[in-house]
Structures are given as C-alpha cells and as structure tokens.
NUFIFI-839663 format. One record per residue: z, y, x of N, C-alpha, C in turn; residue number from 1. Coordinates in nm, 3 decimals. Each point is the difference from the previous one (the first is absolute). Layout:
# residues N
{{Z Y X} {Z Y X} {Z Y X} NUM}
...
//
This chain:
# residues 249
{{8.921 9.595 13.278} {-0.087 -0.069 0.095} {-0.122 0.086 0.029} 1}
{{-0.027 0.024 0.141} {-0.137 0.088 -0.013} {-0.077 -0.078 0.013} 2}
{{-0.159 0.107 -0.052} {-0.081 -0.057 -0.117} {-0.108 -0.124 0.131} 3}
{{0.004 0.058 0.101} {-0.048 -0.100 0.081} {0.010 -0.149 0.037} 4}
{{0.164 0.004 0.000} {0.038 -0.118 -0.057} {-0.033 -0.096 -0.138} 5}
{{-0.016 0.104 -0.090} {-0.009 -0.074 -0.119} {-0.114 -0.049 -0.030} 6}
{{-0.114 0.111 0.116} {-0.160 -0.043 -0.027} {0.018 -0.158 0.099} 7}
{{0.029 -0.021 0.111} {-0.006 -0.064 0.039} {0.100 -0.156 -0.081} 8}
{{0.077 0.022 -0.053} {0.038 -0.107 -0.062} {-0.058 -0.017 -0.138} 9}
{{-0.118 0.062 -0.075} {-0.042 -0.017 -0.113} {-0.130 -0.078 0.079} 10}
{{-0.049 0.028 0.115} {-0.106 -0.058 0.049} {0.028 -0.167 0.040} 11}
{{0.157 -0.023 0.023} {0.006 -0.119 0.093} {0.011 -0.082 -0.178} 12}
{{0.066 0.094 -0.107} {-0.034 -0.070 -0.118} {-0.132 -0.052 -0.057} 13}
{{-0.101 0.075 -0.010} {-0.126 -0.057 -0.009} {-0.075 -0.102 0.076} 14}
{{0.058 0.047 0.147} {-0.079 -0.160 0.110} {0.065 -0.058 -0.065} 15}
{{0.124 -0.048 -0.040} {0.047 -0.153 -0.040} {-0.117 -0.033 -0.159} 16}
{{0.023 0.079 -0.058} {-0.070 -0.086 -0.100} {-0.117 -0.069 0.027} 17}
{{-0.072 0.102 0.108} {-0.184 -0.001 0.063} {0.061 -0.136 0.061} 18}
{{0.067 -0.020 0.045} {0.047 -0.135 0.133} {0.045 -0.083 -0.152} 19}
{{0.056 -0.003 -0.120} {0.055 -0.089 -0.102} {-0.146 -0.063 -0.076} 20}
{{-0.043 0.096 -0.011} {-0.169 -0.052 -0.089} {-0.078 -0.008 0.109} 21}
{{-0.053 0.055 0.100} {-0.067 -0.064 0.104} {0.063 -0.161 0.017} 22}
{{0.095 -0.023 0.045} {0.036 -0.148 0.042} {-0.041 -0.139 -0.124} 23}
{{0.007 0.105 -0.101} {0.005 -0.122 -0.117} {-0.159 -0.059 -0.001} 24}
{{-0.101 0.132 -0.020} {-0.145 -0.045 -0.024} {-0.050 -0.041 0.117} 25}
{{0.044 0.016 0.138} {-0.023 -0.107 0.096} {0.010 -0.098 0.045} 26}
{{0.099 -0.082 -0.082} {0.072 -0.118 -0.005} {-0.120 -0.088 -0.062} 27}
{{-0.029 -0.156 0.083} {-0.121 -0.066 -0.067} {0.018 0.021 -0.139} 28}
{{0.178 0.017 -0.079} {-0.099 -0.027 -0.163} {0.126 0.143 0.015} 29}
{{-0.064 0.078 -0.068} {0.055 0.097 -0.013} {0.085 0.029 -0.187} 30}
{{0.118 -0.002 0.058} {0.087 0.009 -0.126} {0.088 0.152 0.050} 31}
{{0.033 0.063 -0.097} {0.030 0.176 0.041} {0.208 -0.081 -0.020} 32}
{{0.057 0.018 0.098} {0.134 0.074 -0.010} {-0.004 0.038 -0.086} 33}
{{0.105 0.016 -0.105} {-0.012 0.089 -0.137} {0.210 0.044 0.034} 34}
{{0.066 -0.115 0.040} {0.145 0.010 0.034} {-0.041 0.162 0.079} 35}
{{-0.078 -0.054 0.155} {0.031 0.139 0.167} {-0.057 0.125 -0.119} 36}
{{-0.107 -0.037 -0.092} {-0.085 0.147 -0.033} {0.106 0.022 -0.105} 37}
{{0.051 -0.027 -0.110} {0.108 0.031 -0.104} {0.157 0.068 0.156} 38}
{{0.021 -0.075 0.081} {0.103 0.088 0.085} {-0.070 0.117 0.066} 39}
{{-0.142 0.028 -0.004} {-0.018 0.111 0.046} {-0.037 0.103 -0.080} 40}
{{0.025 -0.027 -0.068} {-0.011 0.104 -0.116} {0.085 0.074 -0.045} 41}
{{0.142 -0.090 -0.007} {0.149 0.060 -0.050} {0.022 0.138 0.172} 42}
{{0.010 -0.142 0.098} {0.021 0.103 0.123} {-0.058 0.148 -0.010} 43}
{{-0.141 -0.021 0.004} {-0.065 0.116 0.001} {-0.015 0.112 -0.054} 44}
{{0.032 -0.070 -0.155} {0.015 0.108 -0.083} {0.139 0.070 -0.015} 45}
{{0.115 -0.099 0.011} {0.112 0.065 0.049} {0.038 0.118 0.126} 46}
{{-0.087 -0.067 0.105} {0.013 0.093 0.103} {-0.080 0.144 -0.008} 47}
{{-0.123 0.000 -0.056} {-0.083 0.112 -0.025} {0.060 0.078 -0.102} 48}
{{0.080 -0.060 -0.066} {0.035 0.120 -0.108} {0.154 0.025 0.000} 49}
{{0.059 -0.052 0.112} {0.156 0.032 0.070} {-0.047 0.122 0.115} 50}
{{-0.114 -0.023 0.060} {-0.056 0.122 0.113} {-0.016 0.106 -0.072} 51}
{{-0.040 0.016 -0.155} {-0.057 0.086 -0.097} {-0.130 0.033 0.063} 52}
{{-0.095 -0.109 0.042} {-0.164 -0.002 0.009} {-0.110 -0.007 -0.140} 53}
{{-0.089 0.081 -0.012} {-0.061 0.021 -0.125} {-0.088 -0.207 -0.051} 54}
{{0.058 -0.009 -0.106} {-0.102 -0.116 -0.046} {-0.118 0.012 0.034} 55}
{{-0.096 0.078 -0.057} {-0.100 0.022 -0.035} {-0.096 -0.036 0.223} 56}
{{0.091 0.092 0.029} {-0.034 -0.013 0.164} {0.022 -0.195 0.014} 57}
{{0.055 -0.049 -0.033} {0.050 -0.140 0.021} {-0.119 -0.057 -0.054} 58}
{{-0.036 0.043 -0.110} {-0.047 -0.159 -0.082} {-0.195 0.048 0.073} 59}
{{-0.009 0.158 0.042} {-0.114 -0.005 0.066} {-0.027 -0.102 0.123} 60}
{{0.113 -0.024 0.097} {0.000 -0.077 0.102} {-0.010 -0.098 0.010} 61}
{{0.055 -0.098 -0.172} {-0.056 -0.121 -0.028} {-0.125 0.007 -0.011} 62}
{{-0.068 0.091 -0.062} {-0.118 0.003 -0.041} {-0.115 -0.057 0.186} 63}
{{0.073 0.096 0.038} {-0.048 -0.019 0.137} {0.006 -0.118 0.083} 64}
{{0.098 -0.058 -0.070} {0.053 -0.161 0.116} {-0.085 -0.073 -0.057} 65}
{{-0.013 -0.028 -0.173} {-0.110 -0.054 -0.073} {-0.147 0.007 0.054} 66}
{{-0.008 0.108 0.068} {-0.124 -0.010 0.047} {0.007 -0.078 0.166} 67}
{{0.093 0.018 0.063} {-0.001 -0.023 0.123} {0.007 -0.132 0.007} 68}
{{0.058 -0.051 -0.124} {0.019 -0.178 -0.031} {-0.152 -0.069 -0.019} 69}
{{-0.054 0.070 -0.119} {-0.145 -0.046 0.015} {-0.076 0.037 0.141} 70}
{{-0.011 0.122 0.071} {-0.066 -0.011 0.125} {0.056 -0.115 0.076} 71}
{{0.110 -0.071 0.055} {0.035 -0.116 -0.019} {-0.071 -0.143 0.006} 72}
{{0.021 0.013 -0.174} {-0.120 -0.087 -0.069} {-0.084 -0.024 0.044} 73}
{{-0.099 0.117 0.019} {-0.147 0.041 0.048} {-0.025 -0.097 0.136} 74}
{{0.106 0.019 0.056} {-0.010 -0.024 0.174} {-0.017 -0.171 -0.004} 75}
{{0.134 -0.065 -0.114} {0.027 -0.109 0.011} {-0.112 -0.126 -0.094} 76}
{{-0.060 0.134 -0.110} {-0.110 -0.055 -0.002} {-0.162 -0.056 0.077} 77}
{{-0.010 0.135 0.073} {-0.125 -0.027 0.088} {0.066 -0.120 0.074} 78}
{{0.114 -0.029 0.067} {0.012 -0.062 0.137} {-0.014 -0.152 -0.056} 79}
{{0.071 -0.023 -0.138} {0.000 -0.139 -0.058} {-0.102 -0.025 -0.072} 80}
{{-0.093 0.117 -0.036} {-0.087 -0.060 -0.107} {0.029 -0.034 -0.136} 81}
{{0.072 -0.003 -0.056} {0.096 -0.078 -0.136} {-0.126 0.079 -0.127} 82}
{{-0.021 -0.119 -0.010} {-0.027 0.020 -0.127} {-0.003 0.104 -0.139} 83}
{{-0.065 0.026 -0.039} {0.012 0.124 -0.133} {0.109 -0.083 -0.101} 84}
{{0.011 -0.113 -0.010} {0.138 -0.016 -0.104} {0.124 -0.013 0.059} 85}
{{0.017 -0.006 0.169} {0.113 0.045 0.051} {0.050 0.150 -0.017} 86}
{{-0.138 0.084 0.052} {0.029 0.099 0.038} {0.069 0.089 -0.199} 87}
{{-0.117 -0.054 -0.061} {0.127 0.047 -0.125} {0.128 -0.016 -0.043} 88}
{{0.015 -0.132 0.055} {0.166 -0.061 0.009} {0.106 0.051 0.092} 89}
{{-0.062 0.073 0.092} {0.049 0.057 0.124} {0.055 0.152 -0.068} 90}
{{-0.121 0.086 -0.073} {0.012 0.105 -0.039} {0.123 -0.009 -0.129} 91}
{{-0.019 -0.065 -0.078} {0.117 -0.008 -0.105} {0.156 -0.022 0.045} 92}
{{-0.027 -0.085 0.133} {0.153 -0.007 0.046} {0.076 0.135 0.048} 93}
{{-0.126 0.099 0.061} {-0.007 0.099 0.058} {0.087 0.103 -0.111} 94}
{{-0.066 0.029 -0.120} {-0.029 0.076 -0.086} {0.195 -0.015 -0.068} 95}
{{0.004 -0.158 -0.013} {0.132 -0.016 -0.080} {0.129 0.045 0.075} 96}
{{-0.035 -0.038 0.170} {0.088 0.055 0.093} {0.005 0.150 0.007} 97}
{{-0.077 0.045 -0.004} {0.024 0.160 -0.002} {0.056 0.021 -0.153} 98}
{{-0.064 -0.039 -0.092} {0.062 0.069 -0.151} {0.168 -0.083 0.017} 99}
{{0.025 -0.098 0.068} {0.134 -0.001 -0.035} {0.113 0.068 0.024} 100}
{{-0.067 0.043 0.171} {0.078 0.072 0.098} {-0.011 0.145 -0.101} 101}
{{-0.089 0.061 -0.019} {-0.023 0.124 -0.056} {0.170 -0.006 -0.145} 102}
{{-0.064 -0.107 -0.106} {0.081 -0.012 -0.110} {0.163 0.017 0.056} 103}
{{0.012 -0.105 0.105} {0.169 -0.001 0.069} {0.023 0.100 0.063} 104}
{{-0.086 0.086 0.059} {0.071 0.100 0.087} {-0.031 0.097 -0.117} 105}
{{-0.060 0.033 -0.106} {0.025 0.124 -0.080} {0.128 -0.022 -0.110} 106}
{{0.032 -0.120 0.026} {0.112 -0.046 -0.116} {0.133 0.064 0.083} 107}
{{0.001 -0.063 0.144} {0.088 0.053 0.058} {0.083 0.147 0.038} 108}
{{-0.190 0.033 0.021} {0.036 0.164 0.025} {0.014 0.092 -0.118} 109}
{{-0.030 -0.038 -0.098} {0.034 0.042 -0.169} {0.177 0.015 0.000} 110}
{{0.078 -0.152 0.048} {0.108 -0.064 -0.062} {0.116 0.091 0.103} 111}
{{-0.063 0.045 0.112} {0.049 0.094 0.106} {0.066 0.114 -0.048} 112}
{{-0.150 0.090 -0.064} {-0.022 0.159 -0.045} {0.113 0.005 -0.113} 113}
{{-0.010 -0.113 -0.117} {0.087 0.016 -0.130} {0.091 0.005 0.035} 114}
{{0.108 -0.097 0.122} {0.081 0.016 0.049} {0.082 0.116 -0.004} 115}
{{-0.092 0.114 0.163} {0.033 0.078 0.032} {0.000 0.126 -0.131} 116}
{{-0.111 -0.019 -0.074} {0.005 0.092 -0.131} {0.096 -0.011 -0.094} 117}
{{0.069 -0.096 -0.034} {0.131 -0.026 -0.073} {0.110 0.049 0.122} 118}
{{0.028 0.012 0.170} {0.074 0.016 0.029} {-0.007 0.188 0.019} 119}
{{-0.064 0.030 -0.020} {-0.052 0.154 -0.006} {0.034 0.061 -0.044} 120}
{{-0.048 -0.068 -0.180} {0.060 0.047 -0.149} {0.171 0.011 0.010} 121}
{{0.016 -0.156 0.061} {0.174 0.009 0.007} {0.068 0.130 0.041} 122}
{{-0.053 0.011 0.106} {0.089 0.128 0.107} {-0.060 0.129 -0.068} 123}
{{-0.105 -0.007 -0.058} {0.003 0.142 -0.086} {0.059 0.009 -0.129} 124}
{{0.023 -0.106 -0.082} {0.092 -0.048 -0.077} {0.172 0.044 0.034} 125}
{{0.015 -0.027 0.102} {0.115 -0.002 0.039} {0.075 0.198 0.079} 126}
{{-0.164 0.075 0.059} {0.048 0.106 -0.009} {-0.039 0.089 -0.092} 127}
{{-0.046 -0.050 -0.125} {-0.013 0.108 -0.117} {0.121 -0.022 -0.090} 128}
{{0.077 -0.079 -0.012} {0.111 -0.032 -0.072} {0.124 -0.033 0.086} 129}
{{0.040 0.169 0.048} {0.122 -0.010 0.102} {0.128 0.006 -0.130} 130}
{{0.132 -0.037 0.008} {0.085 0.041 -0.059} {0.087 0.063 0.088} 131}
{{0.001 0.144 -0.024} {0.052 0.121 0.078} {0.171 0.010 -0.005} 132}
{{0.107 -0.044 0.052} {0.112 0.029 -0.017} {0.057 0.162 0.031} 133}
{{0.062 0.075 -0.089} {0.026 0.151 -0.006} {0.155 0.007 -0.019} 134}
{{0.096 -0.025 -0.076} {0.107 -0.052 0.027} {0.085 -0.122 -0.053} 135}
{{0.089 0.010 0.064} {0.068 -0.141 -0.017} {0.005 -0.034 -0.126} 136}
{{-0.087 -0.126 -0.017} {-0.011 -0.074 -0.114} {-0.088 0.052 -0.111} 137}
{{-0.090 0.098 0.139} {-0.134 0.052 -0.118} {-0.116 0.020 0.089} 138}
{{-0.104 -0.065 -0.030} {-0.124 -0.001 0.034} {-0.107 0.055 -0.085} 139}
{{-0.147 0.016 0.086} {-0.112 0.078 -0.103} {-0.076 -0.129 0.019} 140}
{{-0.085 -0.043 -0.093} {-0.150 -0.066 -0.030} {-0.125 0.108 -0.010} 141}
{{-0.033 0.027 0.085} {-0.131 0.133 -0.041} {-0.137 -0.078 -0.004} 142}
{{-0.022 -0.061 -0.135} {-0.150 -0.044 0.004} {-0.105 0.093 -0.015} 143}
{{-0.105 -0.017 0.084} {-0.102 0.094 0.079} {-0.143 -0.096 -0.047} 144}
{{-0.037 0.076 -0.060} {-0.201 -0.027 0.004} {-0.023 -0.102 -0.107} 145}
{{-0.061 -0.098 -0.002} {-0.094 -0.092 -0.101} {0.118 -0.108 0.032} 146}
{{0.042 -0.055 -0.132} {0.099 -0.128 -0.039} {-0.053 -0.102 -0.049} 147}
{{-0.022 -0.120 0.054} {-0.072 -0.104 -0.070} {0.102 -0.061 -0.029} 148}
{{0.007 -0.114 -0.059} {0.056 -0.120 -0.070} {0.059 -0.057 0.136} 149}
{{-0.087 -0.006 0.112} {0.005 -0.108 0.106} {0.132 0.102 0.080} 150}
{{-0.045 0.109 0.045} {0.088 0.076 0.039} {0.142 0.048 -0.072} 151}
{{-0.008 -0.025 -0.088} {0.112 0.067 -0.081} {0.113 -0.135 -0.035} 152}
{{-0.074 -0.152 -0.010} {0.109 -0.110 0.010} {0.052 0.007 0.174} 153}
{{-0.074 0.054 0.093} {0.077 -0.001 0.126} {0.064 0.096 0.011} 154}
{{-0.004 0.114 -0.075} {0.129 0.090 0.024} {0.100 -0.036 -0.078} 155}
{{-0.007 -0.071 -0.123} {0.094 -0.074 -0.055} {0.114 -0.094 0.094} 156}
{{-0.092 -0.059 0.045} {0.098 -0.106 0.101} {0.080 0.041 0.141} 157}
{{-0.064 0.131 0.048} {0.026 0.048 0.068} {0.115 0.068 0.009} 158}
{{-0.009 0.111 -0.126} {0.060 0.073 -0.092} {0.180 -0.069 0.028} 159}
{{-0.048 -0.086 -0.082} {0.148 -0.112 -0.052} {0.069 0.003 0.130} 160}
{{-0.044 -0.100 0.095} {0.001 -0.062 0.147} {0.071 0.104 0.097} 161}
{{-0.062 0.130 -0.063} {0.107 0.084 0.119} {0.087 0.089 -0.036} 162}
{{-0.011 0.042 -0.198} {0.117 0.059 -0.068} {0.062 -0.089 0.058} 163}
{{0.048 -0.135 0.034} {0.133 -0.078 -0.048} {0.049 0.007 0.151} 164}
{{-0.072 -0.028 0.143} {-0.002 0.035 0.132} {0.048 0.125 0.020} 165}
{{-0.025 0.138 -0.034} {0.050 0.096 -0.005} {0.118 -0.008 -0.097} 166}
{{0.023 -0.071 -0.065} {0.127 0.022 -0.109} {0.001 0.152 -0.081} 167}
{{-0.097 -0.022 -0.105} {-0.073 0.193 -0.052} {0.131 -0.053 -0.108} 168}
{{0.021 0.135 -0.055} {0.052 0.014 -0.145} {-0.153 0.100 -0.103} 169}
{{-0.020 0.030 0.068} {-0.147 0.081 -0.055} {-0.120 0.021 0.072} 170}
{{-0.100 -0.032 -0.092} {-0.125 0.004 0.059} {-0.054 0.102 -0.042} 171}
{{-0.079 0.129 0.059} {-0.108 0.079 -0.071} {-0.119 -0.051 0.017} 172}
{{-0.067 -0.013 -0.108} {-0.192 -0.064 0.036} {-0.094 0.085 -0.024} 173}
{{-0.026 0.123 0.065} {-0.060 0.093 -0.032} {-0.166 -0.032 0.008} 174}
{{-0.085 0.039 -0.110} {-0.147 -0.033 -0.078} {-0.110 0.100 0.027} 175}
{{0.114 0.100 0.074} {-0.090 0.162 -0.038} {-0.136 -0.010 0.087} 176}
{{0.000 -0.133 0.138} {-0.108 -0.012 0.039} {-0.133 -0.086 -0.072} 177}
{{0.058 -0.040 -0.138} {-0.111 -0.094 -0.065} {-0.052 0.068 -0.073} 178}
{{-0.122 -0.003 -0.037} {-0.107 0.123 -0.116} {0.008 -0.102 -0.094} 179}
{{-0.020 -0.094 -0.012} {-0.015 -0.123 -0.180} {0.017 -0.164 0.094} 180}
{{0.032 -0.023 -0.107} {0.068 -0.155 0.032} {-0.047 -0.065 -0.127} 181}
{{-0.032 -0.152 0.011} {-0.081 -0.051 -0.124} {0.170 -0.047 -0.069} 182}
{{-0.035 -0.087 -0.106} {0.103 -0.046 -0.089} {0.095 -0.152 0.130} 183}
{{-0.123 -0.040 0.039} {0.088 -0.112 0.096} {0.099 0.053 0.082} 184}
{{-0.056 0.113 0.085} {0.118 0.027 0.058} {0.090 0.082 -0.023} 185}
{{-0.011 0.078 -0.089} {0.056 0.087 -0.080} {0.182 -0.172 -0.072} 186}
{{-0.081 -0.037 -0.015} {0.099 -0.176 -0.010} {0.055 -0.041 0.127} 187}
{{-0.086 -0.001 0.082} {0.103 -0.057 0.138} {0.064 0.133 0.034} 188}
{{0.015 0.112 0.002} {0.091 0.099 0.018} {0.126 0.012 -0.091} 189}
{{-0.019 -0.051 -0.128} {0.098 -0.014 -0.087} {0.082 -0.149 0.041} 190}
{{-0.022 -0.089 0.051} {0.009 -0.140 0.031} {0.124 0.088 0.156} 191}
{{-0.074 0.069 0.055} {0.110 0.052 0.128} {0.129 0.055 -0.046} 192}
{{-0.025 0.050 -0.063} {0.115 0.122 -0.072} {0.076 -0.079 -0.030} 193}
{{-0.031 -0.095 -0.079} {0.077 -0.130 -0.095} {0.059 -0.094 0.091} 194}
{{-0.048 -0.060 0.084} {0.034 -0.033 0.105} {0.118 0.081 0.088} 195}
{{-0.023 0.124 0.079} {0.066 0.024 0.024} {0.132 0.056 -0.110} 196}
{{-0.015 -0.028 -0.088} {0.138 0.039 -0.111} {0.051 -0.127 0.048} 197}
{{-0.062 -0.114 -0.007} {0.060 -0.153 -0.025} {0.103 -0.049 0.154} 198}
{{-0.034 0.086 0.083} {0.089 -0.013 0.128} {0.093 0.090 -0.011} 199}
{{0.035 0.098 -0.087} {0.093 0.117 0.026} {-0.041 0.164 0.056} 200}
{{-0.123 -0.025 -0.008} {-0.070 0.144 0.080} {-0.094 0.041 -0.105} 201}
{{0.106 0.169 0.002} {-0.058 0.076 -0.144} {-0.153 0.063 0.091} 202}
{{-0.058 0.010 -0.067} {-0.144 0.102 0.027} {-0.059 0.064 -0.070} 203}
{{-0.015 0.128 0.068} {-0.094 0.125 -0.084} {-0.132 0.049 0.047} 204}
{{-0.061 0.002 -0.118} {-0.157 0.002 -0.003} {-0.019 0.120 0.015} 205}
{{-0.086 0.065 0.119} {-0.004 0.082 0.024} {-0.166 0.084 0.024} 206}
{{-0.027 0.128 -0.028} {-0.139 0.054 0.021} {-0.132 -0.064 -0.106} 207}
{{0.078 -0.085 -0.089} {-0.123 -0.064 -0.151} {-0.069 0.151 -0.023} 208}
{{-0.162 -0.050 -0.033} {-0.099 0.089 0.022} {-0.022 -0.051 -0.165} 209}
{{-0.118 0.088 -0.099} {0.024 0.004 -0.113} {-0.081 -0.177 -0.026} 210}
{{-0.113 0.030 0.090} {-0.091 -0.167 0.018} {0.117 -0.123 -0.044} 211}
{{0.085 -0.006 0.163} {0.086 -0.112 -0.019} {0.044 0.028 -0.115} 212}
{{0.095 0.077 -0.036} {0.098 -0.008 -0.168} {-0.062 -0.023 -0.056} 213}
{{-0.133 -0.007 -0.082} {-0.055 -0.031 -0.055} {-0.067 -0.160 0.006} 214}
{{-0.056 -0.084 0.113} {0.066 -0.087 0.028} {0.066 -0.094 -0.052} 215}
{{0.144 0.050 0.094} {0.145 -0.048 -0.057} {0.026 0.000 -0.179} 216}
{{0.019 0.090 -0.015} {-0.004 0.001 -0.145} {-0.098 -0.070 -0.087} 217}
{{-0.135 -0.030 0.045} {-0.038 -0.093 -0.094} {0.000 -0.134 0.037} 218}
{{0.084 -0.019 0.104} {0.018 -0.160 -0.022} {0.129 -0.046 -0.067} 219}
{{0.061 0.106 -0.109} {0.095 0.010 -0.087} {0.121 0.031 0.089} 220}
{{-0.028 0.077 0.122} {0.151 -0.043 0.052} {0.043 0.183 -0.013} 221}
{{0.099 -0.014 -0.073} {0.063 0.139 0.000} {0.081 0.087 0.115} 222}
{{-0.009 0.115 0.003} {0.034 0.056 0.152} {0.128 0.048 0.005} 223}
{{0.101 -0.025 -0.137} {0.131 0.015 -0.036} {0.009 -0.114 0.102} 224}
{{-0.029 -0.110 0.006} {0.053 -0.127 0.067} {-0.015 0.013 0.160} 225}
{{-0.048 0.057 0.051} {-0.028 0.013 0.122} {0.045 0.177 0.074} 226}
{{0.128 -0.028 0.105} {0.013 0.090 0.059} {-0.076 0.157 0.032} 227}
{{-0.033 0.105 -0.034} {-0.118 0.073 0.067} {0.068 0.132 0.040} 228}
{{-0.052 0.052 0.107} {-0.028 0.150 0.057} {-0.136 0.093 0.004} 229}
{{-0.023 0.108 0.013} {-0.091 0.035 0.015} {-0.032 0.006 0.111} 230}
{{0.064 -0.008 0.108} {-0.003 0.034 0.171} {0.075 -0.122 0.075} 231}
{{0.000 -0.015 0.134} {0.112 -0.082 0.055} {0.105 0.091 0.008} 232}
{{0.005 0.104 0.016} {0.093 0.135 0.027} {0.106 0.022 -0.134} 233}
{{-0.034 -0.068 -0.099} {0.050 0.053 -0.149} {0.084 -0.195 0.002} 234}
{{-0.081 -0.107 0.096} {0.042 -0.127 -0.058} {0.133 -0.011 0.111} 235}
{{-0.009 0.087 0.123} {0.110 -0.009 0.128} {0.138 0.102 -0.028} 236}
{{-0.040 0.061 -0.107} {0.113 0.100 -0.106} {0.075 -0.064 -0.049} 237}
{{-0.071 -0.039 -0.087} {0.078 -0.104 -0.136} {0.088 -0.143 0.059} 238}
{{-0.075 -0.079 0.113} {0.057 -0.077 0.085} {0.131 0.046 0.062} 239}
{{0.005 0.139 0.082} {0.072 0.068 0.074} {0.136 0.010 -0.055} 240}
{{-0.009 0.031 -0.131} {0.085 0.058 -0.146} {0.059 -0.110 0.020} 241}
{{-0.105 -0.145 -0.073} {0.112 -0.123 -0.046} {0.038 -0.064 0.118} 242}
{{-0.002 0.002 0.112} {0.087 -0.038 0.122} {0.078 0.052 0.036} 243}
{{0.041 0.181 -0.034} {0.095 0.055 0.030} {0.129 -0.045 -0.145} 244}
{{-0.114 -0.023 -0.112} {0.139 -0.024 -0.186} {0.089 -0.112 0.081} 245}
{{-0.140 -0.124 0.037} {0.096 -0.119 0.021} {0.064 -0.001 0.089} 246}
{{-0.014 0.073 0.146} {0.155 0.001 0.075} {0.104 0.070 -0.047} 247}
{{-0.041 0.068 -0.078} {0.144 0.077 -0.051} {0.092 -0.048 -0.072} 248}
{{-0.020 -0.143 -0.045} {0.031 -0.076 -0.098} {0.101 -0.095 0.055} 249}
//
C-alpha cells in the first residue's frame, strides 16, 4: 500500500476516536463509550502494525488528539460555563478515554508484531533445516550455526515428517556446521537418531567437532552406539558399499 494512503488512513483513524470522545463529553451527561473506544483500539492497532507503521509515531498522535480533545474542552467550557466540579469530571472521562484507547490499541498492535515474529522465526526455521535428498533413499541434514532446544525439537519433527514422505533408508546429519551444543540438545539430537532408527532409517553422524563429542559423551551416551563418519564424503561411501552388498543379495 503506498505510504500516502496509509498516512491518510491512519489519519481517518484518529478523527474517529477525536469524533468517539468528543461526542461522549458533549452529551448533557457525559459517559465515555468504552465498547466504540475498546473497538478502536483493536482496529487501529491491528491496522498500524499490519501497514508495519512505527508505534512510537502512533502513540505520539494520541498524545496529540489528547490534546486536541481538551482544546475541545476548553471551547465547550467557556461557551457553557460548567462549573470547576464538572469541568474535573469532564477531564477524568477525558483522561480514561484516551488511556483506554492507548492500553487497547498497544495490546493489539503488540498481539500483531508477535504474530508476525513467530511467523518469521517459522520460515527461517524452516529454511535452516532443509533435508537435502542425494540419492535414492538417501538424504543430508546439514545443521548450520547456533542450535537451541526450540529449534532443534522443530527439526526433529520436521526431520521425521519428510524422512518418511521421501521414503529415506538413510539419513546423513552432518554437525560440522555447529562449534558446541549444550547437553539439552546434544539430547534432542540423540532423540532424532533414535527416532529415526525407530521408523527404519539408519543415520550417520557426520563432521562431530571435538566440543560436540565431548558433549555427547558426557551425557553417558557412547559413540559405539551411534552411526559416525568423519566427512559426508566418507558417510556417502560406506552407504554406497551397503546398497550395492544388499542388491547383490
């Protein structure tokens, strides 16, 4: 959407509220909308942070309507005269209508951003943990950079989900891009392996740096038990070998 547009529809957002709290404290007894100002808040803040418009620019403009509400005031005071215990009653209605609108539209535009930031993570989630098919019924796992807990149960599931879609007989999961891995995931990597044994798909651990083995090994798990190569090149050999024994068979 260009940005002209968007200035102009963030503006027709603010007259409504100026027109939502204006109408209320002009009313002989003035009670604030709290339903129209709570719906303008979700709207607004939804829409300002679906445009990707800065908060900070937003909540200044309340700042600004807040004032334009009391100039307002000002006007509707001189013309009626009202009293100093109206006019405080007037100001508090003022004050709660803006802090609500403020509270609802930052809840909104908060509930927006996390959104899009969990859908972000996803798709980078999703292209740091490709499973590479090389030949029939053999694929690579090449984990690359910093492994958290959070990331490493989604390559788990992932993992599984498309060995069995591809129909692998072997997986390589090559490490050589990880510098140290704590004990948790150093566990959910052993949890894959195991896993993928438990469907029928052998896998070899491939590129372990001295950090990880060390690691691995002290969460008692021995490296007799787990497939390994030093290279993918040494794990696509040994693969190569036992696919040529078993057709010969």
């Amino acid at each position: 959407m260009p940005s002209d547009h968007r200035e102009e529809n963030a503006i027709e957002l603010f007259d409504r509220l100026l027109y939502v709290t204006a109408e209320s404290i002009s009313s002989d007894v003035p009670l604030i909308n709290e339903e129209a100002i709570l719906r303008w808040g979700e709207e607004a803040g939804q829409y300002l942070a679906m445009s990707r418009q800065d908060i900070t620019a937003a909540l200044t403009v309340m700042k600004y309507t807040r004032r334009a509400i009391w100039d307002l005031m000002d006007t509707e005071i001189k013309e009626t005269r009202l009293l100093h215990e109206d006019v405080i009653v007037l100001g508090q209605h003022v004050d709660m209508a803006m802090d609500t609108a403020m509270t609802s539209f930052s809840k909104a535009y908060l509930h927006v951003k996390e959104e899009q930031l969990l859908e972000a993570q996803r798709s980078i989630l999703e292209l740091s943990t490709p499973v590479v098919p090389v030949l029939e019924g053999v694929a690579i796992l090449p984990l690359v950079g910093e492994v958290d807990t959070q990331r490493f149960e989604y390559i788990m599931e992932q993992t599984l989900a498309t060995a069995t879609q591809m129909e692998l007989d072997y997986m390589i999961i090559d490490v050589s891009g990880i510098h140290s891995i704590d004990t948790k995931v150093a566990h959910h990597l052993y949890q894959v392996i195991q896993s993928l044994d438990l469907i029928g798909i052998s896998s070899y651990l491939t590129g372990l740096r001295p950090a990880v083995t060390q690691t691995i090994v002290s969460m008692g798990v021995t490296l007799a038990s787990i497939k390994t190569c030093g290279t993918v090149k040494q794990a696509m050999d040994t693969i190569i070998k036992m696919k040529k024994t078993t057709a010969s068979f």
